[in-house]
N, C-alpha and C positions, 0 to 999 in steps of 0.2 A: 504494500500500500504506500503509496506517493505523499509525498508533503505538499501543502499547495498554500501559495500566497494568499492571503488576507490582509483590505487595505481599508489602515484608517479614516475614519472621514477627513481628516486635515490633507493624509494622501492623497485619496480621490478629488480633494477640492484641485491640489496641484498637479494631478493627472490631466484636470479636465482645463488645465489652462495651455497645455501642450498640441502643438498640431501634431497630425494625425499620424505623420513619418513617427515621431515624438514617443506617439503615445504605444506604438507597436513595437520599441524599442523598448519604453520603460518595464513592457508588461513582458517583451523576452527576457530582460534582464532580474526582473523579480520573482519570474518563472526559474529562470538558472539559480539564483539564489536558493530557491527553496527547493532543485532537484540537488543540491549537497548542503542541507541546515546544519551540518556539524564543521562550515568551512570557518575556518579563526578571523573574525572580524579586525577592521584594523584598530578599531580602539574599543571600547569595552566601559559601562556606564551602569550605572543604577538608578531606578528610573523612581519615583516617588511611592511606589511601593514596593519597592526592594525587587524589583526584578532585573535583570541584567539585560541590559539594553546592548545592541552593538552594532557600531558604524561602521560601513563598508562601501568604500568606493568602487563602483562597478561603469565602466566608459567614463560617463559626465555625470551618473547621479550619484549623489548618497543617500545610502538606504539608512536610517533606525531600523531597527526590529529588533523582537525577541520570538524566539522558538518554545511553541506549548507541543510538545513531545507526545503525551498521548492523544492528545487531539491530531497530531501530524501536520501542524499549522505553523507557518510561517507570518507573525504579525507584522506587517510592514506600518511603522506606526508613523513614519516622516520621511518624504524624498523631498533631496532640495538638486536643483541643477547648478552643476560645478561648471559650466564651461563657460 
């Protein structure tokens, strides 16, 4: 069974400010994310209720997230564009 991305509403507000090239990229690259959730984030955070957050530049975004394990969910909880 697969892990599959899940996007915050903050996300989705900055998905839907992306053209359409944009947003087929974002959703490969959050797709690739959550088909290896144990890959080592570049930096690593604790989020306001003790979860471990971790940022990861992937092309021009960065992703937040945290991984809920039995769920098999990958929370994408902020992408911001780096380029």
């Amino acid at each position: 069974m697969r892990y599959r991305p899940i996007f915050s509403d903050s996300a989705v507000d900055f998905f839907a400010t992306l053209s359409r090239r944009r947003q087929r990229l974002l959703l490969e690259r959050a797709r690739e994310l959550a088909a290896d959730p144990f890959v080592v984030p570049d930096l690593r955070r604790a989020d306001e209720d003790g979860r471990e957050i971790g940022d990861i530049l992937i092309d021009d975004f960065l992703f937040s997230y945290w991984v809920d394990h039995p769920a098999r969910q990958v929370m994408i909880v902020d992408v911001e564009d780096t380029s």
